[in-house]
KOLSE-389697 format. One line per field, with one value per residue: residue number from 0; residue in one letter; x, y, z of N, C-alpha, C in turn. Coordinates in steps of 0.02 Angstrom, whole numbers, plus 50000, padded with zeros to 5 digits. Layout:
N
pos <- NUM	...
code <- A	...
n.X <- X	...
n.Y <- Y	...
n.Z <- Z	...
ca.X <- X	...
ca.Y <- Y	...
ca.Z <- Z	...
c.X <- X	...
c.Y <- Y	...
c.Z <- Z	...
***
This chain:
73
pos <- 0	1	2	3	4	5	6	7	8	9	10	11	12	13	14	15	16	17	18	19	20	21	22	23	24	25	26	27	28	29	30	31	32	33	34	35	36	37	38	39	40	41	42	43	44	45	46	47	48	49	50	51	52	53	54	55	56	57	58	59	60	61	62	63	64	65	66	67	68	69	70	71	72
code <- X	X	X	X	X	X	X	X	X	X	X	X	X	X	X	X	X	X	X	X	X	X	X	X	X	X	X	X	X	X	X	X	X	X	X	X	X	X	X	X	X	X	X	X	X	X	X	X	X	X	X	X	X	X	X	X	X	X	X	X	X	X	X	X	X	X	X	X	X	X	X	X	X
n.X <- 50041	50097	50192	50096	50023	50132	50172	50082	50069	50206	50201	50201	50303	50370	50436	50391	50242	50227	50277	50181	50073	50101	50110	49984	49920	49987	49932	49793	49785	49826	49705	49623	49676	49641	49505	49471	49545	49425	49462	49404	49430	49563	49519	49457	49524	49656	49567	49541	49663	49702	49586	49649	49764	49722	49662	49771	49834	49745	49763	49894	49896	49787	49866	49961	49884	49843	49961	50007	49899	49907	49825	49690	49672
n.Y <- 49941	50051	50091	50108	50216	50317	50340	50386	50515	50631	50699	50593	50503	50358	50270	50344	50316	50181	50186	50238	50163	50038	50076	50094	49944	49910	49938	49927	49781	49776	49828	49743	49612	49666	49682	49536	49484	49524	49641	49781	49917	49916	49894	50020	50111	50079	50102	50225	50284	50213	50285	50422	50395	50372	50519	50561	50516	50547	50696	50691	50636	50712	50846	50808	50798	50942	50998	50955	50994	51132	51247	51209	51251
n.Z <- 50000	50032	49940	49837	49877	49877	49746	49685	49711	49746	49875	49974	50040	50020	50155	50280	50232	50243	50383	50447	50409	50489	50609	50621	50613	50727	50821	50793	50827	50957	51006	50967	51034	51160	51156	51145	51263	51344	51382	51436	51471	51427	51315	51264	51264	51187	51081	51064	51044	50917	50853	50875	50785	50661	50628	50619	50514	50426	50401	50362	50238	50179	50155	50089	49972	49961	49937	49836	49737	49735	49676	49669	49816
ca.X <- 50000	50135	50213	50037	50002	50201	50179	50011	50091	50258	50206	50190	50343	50334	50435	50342	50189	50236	50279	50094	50024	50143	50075	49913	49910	49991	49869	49724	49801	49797	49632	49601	49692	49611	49434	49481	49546	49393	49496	49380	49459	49614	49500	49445	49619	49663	49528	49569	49728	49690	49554	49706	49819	49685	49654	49838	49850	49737	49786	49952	49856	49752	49904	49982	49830	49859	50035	50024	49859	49925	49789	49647	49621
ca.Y <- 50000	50131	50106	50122	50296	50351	50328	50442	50601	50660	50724	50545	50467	50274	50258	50374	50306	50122	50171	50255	50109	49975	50071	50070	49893	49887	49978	49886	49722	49828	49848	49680	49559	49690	49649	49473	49476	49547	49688	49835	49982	49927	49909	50076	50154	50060	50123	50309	50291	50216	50363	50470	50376	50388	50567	50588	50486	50599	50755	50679	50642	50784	50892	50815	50839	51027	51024	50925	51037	51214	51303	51203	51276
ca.Z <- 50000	50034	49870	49792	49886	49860	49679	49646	49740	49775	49936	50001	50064	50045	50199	50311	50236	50285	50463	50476	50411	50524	50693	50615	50611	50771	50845	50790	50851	51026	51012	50969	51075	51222	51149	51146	51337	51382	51436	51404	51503	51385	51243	51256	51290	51115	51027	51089	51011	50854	50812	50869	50740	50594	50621	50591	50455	50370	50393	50308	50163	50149	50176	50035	49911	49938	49913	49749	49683	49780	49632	49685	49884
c.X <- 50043	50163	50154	50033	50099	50204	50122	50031	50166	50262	50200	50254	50345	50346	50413	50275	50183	50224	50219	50063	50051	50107	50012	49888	49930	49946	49813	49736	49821	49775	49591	49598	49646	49543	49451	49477	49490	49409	49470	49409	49518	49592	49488	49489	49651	49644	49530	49627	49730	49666	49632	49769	49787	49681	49743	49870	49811	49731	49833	49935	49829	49813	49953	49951	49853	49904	50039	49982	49858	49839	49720	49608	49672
c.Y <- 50063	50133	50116	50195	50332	50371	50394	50503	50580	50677	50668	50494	50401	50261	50269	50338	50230	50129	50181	50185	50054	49997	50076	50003	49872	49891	49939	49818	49739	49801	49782	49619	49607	49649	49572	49428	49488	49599	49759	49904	50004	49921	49991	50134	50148	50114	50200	50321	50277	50261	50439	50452	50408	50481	50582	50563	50546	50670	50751	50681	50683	50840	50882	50811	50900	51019	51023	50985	51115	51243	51264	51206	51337
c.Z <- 50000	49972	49824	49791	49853	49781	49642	49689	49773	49822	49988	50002	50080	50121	50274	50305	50268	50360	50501	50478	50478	50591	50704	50620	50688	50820	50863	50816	50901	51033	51002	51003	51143	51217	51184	51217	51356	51437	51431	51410	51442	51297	51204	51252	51211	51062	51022	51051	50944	50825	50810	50795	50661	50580	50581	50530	50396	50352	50354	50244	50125	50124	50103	49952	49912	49928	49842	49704	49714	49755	49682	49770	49899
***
């Protein structure tokens, strides 16, 4: 996937975009083995962090739409 996004904009750094995705995944496998435990307090702690991860994922993204199309905002 990071060489997919790296490839359709310049402003997208495969290896940056990897490491988003890698603690995105780690993340969610958090959030999962918690579920799993029946560990909710730590499910919820997870899941707090993941939305925190996503948000930041796409600000990255967005951030490098404007860069690439400056004219269009």
């Amino acid at each position: 996937m990071a060489e997919a996004f790296s490839s359709i904009n310049p402003f997208y750094p495969k290896e940056e975009i990897r490491k988003m995705l890698y603690e995105h995944l780690k993340l969610t496998t958090d959030e999962v083995n918690a579920r799993l435990k029946g560990d909710y307090v730590a499910d919820i702690n997870a899941y707090d962090l993941v939305q925190k991860e996503i948000l930041k994922m796409s600000q990255f993204f967005v951030n490098g739409i404007v860069r690439q199309f400056p004219k269009w905002f």
